[in-house]
C-alpha positions as CSV (number, residue, x, y, z in Angstrom):
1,X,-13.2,26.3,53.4
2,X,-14.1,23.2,52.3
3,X,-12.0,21.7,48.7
4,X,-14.0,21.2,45.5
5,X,-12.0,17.5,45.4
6,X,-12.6,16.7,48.9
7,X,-16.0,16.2,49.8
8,X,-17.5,13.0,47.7
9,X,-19.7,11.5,50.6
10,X,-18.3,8.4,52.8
11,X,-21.4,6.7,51.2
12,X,-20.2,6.5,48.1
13,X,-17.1,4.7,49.1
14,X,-18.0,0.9,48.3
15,X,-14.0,-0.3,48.4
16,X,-13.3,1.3,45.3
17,X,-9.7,1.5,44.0
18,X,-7.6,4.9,44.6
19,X,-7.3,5.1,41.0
20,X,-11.1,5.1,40.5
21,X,-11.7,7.6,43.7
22,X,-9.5,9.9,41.7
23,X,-11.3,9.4,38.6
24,X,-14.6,9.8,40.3
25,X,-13.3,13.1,41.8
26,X,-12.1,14.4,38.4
27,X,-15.5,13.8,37.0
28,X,-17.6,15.4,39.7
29,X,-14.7,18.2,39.2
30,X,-15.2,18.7,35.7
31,X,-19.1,18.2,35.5
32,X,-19.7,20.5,38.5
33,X,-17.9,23.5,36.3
34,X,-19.5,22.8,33.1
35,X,-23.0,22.9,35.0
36,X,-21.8,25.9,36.5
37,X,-20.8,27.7,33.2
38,X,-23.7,27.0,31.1
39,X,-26.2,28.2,34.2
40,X,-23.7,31.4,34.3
41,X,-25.5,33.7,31.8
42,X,-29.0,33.5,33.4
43,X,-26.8,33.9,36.8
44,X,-25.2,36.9,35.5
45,X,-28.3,38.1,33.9
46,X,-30.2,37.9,37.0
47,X,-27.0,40.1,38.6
48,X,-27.5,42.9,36.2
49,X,-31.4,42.9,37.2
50,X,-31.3,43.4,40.6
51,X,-28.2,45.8,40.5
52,X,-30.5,48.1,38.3
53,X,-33.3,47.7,41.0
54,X,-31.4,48.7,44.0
55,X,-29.9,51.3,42.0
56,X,-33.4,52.9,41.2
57,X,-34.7,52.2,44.7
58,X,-31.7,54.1,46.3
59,X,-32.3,57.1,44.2
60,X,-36.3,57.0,44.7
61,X,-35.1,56.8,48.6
62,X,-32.8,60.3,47.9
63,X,-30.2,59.0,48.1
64,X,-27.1,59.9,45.9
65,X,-24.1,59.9,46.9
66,X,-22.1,56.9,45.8
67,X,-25.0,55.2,43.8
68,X,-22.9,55.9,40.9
69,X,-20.0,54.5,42.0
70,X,-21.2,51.8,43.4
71,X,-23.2,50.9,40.7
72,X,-20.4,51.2,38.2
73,X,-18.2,48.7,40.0
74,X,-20.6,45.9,40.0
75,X,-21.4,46.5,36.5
76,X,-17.5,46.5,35.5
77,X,-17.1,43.4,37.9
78,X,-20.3,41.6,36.5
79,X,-19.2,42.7,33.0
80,X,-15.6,40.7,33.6
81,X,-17.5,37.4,33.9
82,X,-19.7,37.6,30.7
83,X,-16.2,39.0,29.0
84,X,-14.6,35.6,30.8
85,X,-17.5,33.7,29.6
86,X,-17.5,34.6,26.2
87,X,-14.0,33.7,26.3
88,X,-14.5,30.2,27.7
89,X,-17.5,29.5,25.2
90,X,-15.0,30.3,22.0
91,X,-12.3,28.3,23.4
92,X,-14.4,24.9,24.3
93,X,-11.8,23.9,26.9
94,X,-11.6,20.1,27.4
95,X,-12.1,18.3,30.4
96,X,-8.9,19.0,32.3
97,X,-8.6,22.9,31.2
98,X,-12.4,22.8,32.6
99,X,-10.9,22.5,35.9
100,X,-8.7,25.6,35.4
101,X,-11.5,28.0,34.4
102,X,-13.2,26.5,37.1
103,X,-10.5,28.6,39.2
104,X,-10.9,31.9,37.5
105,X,-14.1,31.6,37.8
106,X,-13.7,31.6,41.4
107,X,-11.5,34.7,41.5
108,X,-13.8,36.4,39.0
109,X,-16.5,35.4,41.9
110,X,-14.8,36.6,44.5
111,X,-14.0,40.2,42.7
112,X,-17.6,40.7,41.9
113,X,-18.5,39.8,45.3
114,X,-16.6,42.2,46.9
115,X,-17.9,44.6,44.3
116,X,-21.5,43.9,45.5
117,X,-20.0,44.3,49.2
118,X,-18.8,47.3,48.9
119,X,-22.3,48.5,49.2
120,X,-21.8,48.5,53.5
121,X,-18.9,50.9,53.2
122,X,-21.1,53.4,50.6
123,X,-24.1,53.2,52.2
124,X,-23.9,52.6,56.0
125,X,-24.4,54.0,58.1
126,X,-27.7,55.8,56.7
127,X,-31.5,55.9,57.4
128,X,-33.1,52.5,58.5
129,X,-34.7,52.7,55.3
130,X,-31.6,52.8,53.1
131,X,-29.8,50.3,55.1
132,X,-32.4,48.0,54.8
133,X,-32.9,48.5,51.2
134,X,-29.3,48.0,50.5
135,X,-29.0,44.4,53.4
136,X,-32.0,42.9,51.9
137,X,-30.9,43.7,47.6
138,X,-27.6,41.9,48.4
139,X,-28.2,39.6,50.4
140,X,-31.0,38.5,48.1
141,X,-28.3,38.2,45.3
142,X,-26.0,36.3,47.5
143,X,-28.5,33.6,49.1
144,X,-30.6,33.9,45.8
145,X,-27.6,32.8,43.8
146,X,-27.2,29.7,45.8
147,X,-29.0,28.1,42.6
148,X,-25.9,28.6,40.0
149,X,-23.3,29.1,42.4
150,X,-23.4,26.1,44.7
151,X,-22.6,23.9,41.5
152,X,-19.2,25.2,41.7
153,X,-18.4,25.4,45.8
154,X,-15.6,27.6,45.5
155,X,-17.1,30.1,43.1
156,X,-20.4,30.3,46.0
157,X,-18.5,30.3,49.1
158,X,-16.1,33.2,47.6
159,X,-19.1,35.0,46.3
160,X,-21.2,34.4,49.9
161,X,-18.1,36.0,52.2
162,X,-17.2,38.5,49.4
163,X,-20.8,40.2,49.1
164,X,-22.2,39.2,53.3
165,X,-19.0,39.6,55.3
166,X,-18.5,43.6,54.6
167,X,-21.9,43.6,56.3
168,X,-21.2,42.6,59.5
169,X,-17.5,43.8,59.6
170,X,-19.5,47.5,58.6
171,X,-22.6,46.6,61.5
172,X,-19.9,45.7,63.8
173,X,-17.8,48.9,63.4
174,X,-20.7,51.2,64.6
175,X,-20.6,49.7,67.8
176,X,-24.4,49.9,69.0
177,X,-26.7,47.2,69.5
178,X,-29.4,47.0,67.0
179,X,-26.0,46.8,64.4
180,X,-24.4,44.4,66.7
181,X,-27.5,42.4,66.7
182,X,-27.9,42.7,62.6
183,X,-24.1,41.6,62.2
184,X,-25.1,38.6,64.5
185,X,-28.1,37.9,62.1
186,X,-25.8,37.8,58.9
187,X,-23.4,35.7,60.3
188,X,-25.7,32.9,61.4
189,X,-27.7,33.6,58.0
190,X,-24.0,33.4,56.2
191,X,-23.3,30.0,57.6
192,X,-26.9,29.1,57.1
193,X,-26.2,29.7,53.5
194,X,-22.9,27.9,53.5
195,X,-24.3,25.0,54.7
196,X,-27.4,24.3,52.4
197,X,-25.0,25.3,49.6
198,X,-22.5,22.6,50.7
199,X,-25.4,20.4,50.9
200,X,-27.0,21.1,47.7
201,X,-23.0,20.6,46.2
202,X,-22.5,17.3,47.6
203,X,-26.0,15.8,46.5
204,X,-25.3,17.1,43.3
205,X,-21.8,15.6,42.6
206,X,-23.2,12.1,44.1
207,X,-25.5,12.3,41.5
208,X,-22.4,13.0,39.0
209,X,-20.5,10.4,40.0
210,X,-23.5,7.7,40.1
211,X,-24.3,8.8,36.6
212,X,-20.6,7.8,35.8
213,X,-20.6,4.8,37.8
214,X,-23.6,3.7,35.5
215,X,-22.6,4.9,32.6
216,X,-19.0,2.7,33.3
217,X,-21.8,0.0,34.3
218,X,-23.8,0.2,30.8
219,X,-20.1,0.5,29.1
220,X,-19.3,-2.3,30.7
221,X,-22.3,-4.5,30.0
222,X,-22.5,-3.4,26.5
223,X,-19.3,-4.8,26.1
224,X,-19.5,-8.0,27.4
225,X,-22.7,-8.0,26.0
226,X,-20.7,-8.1,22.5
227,X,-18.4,-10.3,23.6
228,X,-20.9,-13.0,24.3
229,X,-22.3,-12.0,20.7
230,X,-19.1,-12.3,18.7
231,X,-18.3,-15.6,20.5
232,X,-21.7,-17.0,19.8
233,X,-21.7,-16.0,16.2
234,X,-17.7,-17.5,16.3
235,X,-19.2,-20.4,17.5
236,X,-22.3,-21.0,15.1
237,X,-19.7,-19.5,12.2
238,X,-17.3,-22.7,13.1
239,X,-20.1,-25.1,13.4
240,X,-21.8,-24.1,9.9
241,X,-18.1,-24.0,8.8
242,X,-17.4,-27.4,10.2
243,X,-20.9,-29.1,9.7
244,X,-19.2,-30.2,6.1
245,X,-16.4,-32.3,7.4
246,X,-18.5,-33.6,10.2
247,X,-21.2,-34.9,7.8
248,X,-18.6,-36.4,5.1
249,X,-18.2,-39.3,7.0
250,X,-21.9,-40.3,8.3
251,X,-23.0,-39.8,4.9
252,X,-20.9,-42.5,3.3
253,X,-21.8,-44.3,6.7
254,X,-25.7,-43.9,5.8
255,X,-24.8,-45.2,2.2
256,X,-22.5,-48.2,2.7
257,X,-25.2,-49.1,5.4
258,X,-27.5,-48.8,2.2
259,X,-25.5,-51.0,0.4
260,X,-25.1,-53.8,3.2
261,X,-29.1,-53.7,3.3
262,X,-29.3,-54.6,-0.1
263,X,-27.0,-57.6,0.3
264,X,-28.2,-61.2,1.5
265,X,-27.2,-61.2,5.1
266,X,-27.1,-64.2,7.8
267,X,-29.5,-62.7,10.9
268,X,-26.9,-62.2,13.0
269,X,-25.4,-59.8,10.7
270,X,-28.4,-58.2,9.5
271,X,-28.5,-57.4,13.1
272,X,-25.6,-56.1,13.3
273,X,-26.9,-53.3,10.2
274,X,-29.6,-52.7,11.8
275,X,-28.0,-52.1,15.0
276,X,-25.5,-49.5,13.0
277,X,-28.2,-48.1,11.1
278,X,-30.0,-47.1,14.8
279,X,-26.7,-46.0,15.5
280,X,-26.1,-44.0,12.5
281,X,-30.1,-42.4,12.5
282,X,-29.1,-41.2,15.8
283,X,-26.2,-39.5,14.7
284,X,-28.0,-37.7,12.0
285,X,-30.4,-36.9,14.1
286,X,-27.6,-35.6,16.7
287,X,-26.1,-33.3,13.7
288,X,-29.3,-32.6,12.6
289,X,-30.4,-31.0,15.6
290,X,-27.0,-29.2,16.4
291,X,-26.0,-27.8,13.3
292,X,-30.0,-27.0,12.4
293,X,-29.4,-24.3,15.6
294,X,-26.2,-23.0,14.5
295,X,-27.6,-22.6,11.1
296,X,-30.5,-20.4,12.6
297,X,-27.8,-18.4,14.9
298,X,-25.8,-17.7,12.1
299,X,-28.5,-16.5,10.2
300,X,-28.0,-18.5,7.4
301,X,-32.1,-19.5,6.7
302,X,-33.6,-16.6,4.6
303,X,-37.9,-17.1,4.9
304,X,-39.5,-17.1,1.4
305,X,-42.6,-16.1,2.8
306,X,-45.8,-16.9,0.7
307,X,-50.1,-18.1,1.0
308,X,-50.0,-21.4,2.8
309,X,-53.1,-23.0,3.5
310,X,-53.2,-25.0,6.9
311,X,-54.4,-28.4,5.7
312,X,-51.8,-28.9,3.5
313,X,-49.7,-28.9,6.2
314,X,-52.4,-30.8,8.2
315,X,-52.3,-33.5,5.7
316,X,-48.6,-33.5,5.2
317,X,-47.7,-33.9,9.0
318,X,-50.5,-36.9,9.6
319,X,-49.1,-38.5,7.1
320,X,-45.8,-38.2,9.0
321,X,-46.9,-39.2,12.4
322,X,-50.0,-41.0,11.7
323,X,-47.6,-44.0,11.9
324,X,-45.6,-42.9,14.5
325,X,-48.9,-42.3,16.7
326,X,-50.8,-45.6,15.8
327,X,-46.9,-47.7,17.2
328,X,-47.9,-46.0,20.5
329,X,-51.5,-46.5,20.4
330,X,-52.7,-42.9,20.1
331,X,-54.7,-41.6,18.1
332,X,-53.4,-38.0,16.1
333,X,-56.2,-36.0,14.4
334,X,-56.6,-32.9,12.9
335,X,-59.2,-29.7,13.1
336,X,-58.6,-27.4,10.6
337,X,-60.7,-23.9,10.2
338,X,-59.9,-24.1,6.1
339,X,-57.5,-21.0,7.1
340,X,-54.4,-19.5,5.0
341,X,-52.0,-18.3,6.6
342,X,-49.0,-16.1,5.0
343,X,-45.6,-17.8,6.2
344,X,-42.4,-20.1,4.5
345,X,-44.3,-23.6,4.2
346,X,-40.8,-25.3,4.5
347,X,-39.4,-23.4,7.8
348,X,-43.7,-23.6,8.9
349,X,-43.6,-27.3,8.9
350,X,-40.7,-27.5,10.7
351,X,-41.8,-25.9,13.5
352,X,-45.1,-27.8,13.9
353,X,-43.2,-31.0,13.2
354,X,-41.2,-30.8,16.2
355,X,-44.4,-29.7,17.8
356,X,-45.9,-32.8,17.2
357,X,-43.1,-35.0,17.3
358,X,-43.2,-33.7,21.2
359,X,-46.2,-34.4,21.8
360,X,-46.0,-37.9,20.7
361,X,-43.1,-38.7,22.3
362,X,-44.5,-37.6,25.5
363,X,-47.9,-38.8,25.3
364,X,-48.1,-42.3,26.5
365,X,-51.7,-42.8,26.3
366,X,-54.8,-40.7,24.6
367,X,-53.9,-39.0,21.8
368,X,-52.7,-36.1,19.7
369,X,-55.0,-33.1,18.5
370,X,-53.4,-30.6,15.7
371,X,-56.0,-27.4,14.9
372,X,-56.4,-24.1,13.6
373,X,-58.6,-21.2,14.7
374,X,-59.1,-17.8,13.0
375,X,-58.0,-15.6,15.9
376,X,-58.4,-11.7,14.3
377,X,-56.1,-11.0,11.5
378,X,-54.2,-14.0,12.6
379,X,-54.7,-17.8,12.8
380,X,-53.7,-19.9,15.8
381,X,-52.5,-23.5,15.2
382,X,-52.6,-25.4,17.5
383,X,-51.0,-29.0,19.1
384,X,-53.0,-30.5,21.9
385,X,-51.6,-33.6,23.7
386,X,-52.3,-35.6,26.8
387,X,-49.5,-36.1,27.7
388,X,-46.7,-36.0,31.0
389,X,-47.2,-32.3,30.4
390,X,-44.4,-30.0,31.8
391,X,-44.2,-29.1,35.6
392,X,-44.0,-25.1,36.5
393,X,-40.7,-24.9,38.0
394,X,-39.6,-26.4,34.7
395,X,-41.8,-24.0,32.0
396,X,-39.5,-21.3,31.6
397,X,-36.3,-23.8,30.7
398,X,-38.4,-25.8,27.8
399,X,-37.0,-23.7,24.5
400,X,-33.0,-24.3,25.7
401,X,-30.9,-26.1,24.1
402,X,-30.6,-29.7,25.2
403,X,-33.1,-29.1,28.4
404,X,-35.4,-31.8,29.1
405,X,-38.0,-32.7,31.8
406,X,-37.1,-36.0,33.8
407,X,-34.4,-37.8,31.2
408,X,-31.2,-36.8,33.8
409,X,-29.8,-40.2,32.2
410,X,-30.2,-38.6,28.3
411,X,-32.0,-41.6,27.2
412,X,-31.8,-40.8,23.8
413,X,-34.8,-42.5,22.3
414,X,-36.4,-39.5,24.6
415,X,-34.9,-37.1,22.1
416,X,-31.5,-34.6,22.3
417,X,-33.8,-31.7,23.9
418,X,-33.6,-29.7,20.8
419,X,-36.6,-29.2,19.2
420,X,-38.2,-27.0,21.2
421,X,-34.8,-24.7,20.8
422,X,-35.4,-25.2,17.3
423,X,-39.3,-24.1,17.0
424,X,-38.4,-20.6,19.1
425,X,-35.9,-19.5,16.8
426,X,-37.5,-20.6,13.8
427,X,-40.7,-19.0,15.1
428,X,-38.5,-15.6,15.9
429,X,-37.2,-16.0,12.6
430,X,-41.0,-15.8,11.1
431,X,-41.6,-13.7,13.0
432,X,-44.4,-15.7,14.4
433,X,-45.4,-16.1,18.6
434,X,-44.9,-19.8,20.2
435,X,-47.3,-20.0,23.6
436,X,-48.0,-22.4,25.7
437,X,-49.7,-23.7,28.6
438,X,-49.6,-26.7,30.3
439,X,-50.2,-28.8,33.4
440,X,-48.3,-31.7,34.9
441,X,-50.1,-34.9,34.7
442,X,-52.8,-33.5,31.8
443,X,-51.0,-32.8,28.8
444,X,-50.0,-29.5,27.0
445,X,-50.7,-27.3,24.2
446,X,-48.8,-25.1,22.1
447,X,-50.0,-22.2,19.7
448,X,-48.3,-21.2,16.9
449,X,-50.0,-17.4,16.2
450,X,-49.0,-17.0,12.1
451,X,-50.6,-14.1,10.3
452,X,-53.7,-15.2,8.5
453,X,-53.4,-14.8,4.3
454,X,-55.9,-12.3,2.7
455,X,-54.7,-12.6,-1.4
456,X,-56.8,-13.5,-4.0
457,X,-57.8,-17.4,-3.7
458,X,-56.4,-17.6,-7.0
459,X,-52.9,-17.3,-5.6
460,X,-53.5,-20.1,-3.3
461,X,-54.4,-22.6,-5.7
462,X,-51.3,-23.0,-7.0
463,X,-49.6,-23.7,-4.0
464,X,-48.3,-26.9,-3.2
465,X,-46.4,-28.8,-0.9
466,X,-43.4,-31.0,-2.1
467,X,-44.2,-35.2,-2.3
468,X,-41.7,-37.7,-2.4
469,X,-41.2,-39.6,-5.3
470,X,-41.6,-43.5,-5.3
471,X,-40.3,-45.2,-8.9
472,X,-37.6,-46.3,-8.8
473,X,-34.3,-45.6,-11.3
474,X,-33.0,-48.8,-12.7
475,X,-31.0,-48.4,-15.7
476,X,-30.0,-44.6,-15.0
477,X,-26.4,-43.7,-16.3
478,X,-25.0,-41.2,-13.3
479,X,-22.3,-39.1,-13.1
480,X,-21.0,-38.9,-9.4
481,X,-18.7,-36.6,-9.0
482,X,-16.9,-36.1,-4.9
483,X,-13.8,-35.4,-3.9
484,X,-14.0,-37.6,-0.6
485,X,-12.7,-40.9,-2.2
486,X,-15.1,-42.9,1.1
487,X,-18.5,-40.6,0.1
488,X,-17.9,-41.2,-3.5
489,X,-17.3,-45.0,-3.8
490,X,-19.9,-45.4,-1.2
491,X,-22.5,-43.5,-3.2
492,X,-21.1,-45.5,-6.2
493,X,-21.9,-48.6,-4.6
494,X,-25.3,-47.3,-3.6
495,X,-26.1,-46.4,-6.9
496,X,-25.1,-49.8,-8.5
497,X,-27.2,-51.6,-6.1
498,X,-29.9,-49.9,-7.7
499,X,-28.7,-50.9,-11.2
500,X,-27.7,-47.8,-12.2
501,X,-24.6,-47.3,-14.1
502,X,-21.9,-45.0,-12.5
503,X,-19.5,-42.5,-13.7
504,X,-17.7,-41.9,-10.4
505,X,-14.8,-38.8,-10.5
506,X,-12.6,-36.9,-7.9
507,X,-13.3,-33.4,-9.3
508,X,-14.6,-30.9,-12.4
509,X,-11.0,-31.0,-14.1
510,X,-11.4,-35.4,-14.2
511,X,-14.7,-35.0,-15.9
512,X,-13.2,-32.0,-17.6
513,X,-10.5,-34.2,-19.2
514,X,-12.8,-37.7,-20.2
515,X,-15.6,-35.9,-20.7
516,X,-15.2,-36.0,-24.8
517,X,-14.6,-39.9,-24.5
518,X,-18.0,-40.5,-24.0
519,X,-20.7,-41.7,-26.0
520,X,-23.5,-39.5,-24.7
521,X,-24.6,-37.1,-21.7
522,X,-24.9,-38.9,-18.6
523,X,-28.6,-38.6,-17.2
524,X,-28.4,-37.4,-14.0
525,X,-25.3,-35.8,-12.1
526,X,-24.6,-36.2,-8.6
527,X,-22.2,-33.8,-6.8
528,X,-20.7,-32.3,-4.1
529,X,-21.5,-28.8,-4.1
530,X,-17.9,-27.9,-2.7
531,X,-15.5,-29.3,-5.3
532,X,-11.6,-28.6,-5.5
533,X,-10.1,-26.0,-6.9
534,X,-12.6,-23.5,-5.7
535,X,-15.1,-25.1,-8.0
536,X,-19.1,-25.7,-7.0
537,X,-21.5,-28.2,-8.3
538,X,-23.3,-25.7,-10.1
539,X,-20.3,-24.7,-12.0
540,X,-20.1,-28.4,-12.9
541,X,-23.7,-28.3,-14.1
542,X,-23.6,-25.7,-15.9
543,X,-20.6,-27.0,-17.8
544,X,-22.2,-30.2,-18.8
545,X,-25.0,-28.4,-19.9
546,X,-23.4,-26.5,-22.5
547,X,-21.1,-29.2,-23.4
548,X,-23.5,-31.9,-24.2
549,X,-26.0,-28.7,-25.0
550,X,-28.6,-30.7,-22.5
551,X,-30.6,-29.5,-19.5
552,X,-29.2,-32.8,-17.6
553,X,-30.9,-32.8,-14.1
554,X,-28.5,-33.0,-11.1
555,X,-28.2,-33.6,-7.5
556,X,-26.1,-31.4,-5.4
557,X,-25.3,-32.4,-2.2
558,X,-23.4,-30.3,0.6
559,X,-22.5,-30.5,4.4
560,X,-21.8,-26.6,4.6
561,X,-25.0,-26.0,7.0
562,X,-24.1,-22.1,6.5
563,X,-23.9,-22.3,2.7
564,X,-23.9,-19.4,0.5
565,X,-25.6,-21.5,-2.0
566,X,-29.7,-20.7,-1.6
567,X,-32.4,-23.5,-2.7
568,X,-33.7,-20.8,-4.6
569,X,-30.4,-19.9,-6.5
570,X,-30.4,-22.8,-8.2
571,X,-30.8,-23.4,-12.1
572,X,-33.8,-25.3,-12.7
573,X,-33.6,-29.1,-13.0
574,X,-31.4,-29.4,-10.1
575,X,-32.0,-30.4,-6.4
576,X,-29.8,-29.4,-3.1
577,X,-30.0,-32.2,-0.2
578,X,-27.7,-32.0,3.0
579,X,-25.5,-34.4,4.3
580,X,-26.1,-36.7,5.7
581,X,-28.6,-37.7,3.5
582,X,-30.3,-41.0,3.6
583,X,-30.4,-43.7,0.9
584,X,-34.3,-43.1,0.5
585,X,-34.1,-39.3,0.5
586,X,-31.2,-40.2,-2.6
587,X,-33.5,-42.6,-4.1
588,X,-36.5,-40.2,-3.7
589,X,-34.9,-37.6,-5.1
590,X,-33.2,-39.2,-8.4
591,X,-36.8,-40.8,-9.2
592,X,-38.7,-37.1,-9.1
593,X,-34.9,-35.9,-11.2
594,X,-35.5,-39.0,-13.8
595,X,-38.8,-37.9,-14.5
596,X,-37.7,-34.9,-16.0
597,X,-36.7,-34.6,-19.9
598,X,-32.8,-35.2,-19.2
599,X,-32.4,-35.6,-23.0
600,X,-34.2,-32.0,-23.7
601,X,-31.9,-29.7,-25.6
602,X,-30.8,-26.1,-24.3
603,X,-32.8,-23.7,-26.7
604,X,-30.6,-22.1,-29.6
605,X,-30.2,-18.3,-28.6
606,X,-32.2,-16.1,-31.1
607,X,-29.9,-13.7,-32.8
């Protein structure tokens, strides 16, 4: 008789390890008698049916001898497996103890199918009538059983013999040939039965040990799926992390460039700036573009989501490009349906910017179109170019980092390939859809679907986009305050080229400590926002403030591109720029902080 262990099917043999054969076979083991027990009380159920109808049918027949005692046995036999059952259920036996009621099981099997057997030594030989009453009620329980039973081989195959074999060995014993010819039957109809049920077993533990295999596969997958996670997230963690050290020294670059600018050069060595300034705008742009991904992976840009009407953005981003466009001899207009869309404007614009700085770059002759179009409860804006456009085999690469059509020698005035990378997850980050569609040769477009704004037109009066400032800040006493001795005397120098006068310290416990030696508040305060001693910019803010009781305006600036600090965290009066930031953003910036009533008192607190 065939083992419950030994029959997993050659096909499922793919030049696996011995070690994973043997787990495989312990699975399909255990699986096979748990399916088997929890199918058990409808098997046993239907037992106790069709003893009662044979048991009625034999008396209705006449006859009674032995009914009773037959009847009994099975009962007792049928009742020791619900007993056993019960028992198994209260005990919830693990997966190797499954394997050992598995085997008393198939004793418990055996016993009740000799008890059903029995039937060929009470009842045969009698009238055809009886016989056949009695042949056809067990052997339907035997066969009929193949259902339940076949899930645990041993259990079926001891139950077929037990219950069939008495037959024949009875049919054969009285020795004429319509029994002979019956005990023939049941024997081709036993093995008949033996063989489905070892077929209906072995499909049923390859399908156990596929499920495991999968289940091992999605396991598997899962994990490495995490893997991959945690090392991305390690690596935009460390990027964001590093982004502050790796900016330190291109900003004072930027600002000592700034400087040189402002000094009377021979040509050849205002070349030579101009040459380092390229250099220098290029790696900005490089860090820019790197650490602006890590930032998103790390989740470190929160949306501020608000109304946003479309031609304020129109009108910010021609001003932008207009310049950019004209250079090449294009022409970049803008169709806008007077829509409001409900979006961050800052994290907005960025996305279309790189949209259009695309298009420009690839457009060599034509022009630039940048529109909106109500589209349902949503508005699509739109950039159109005729440009190179993108070839097919290439369209499903565009939004990867550093992937770009024909520039295999990474001409860099052709862009770093990040921009794109940058639009789709800032667009998953908004929770908006990018589409596109394009053809090589003709040019491309690329919607932006953002859902439209339906607020009161009241609440989208009053918002506006950020403008640069332009006066300039001659005469302004600033406090700098850095702990990189290269980015503070180069932001000093900056600063006195624009006839400011400087306060220039290593830390909050320097300004701390002189701070009472001078004659007033300084008007504006430039700083790090990561300062020594585990002190922030803002803590140095705050401090002047109360010391000089003065709302003194400040300029925080900070390479962490996963900062805890938040724009929107900020006290009022002061501004957050990352590094590297460029002498004009500084300048910008200190004119729009100048305007503001530095010399305004803190209000007395009412008592």
């Amino acid at each position: 008789m065939p083992t419950q262990s030994g029959d997993i099917p050659a096909t499922l043999d793919h030049e696996r390890s011995g070690a994973s054969e043997a787990q495989e076979r312990v699975c399909a083991d255990t699986e096979t008698v748990r399916l088997f027990m929890d199918s058990l009380p409808a098997g046993l159920g239907v037992g106790y049916a069709a003893l009662a109808i044979i048991a009625v049918c034999l008396y209705r027949l006449g006859v009674s001898a032995g009914v009773a005692w037959w009847t009994g046995t099975v009962a007792a036999a049928l009742s020791a497996c619900l007993l056993a059952y019960w028992r198994y259920r209260r005990e919830s036996p693990a997966a190797m103890s499954l394997r050992r009621w598995g085997r008393r099981f198939t004793w418990l099997a055996s016993a009740s199918a000799l008890a059903w057997g029995s039937a060929a030594f009470f009842f045969i030989p009698a009238p055809p009538a009886v016989e056949m009453m009695v042949v056809l009620g067990v052997t339907a329980v035997a066969v009929g059983g193949i259902g339940h039973l076949a899930m645990h081989l041993p259990c079926y195959f001891g139950f077929l013999l037990g219950s069939m074999v008495p037959f024949v060995v009875a049919f054969l014993l009285l020795g004429d040939a319509l029994h002979a010819g019956l005990a023939a039957g049941m024997a081709a109809l036993i093995a008949a039965a033996a063989g489905f049920g070892h077929f209906m077993n072995r499909t049923m533990r390859r399908s156990i040990v596929l499920a495991h295999r999968n289940r091992q596969l999605a396991e598997a997958l899962a994990e490495r799926t995490r893997e991959a996670e945690q090392a991305n997230a390690a690596k935009s963690r460390f990027l964001a992390s590093a982004s502050h050290d790796l900016r330190q020294p291109v900003h004072a670059i930027g600002l000592l460039l700034g400087v040189l600018r402002g000094q009377v050069l021979q040509r050849a060595q205002a070349e030579i700036v101009d040459r380092l300034a390229r250099s220098c705008e290029a790696l900005e742009e490089l860090f820019d573009g790197i650490l602006g991904v890590s930032r998103l992976d790390a989740g470190a840009e929160t949306p501020r989501l608000t109304a946003v009407p479309v031609h304020l953005l129109f009108t910010a981003l021609h001003s932008a490009f207009e310049p950019l466009a004209r250079e090449k001899g294009l022409q970049l207009r803008t169709h806008d349906c007077h829509a409001v869309v409900h979006s961050d404007p800052a994290l907005l614009e960025r996305v279309l910017a790189n949209l259009v700085s695309n298009a420009i770059r690839y457009t060599h002759a034509g022009g630039v179109l940048l529109a909106s179009r109500r589209r349902g409860a949503a508005v699509s804006i739109e950039v159109w170019d005729t440009g190179i456009g993108i070839e097919a085999q290439h369209q499903g690469a565009i939004f990867e980092e550093f992937f770009q059509c024909g520039n295999t020698e990474r001409d860099r005035r052709r862009g770093l390939g990040l921009g794109l990378a940058i639009v789709k997850r800032l667009a998953g980050l908004l929770q908006h859809t990018v589409e596109f569609r394009s053809v090589a040769g003709r040019g491309s477009v690329f919607r932006v679907r953002v859902p439209a704004f339906d607020g009161p037109v009241a609440e989208v009066a009053d918002t506006q986009l950020p403008s640069p400032a332009v006066r300039r800040v001659a005469g302004t006493r600033v406090l700098v305050v850095d702990d990189e001795p290269g980015v503070r005397d180069a932001t000093a120098a900056l600063l006195r080229q624009w006839n400011c006068e400087v306060i220039a310290l290593g830390s909050m416990a320097e300004v701390m400590s002189v701070a009472g030696e001078w004659a007033s508040a300084p008007d504006i305060v430039v700083s790090d926002l990561r300062l020594p001693d585990a002190c922030s910019g803002t803590d140095l803010v705050a401090w002047l403030r109360e010391e000089f009781n003065r709302e003194i305006p400040a300029l925080l600036v900070s390479g962490d591109a996963h900062s805890a600090t938040s724009r929107s965290s900020l006290p009022p009066g002061t501004v957050l720029l990352a590094k590297p930031a460029s002498a004009t953003a500084m300048l910008e910036t200190l004119v729009s902080l100048r305007s503001l009533p530095a010399s305004r008192p803190v209000p007395e607190a009412v008592v």
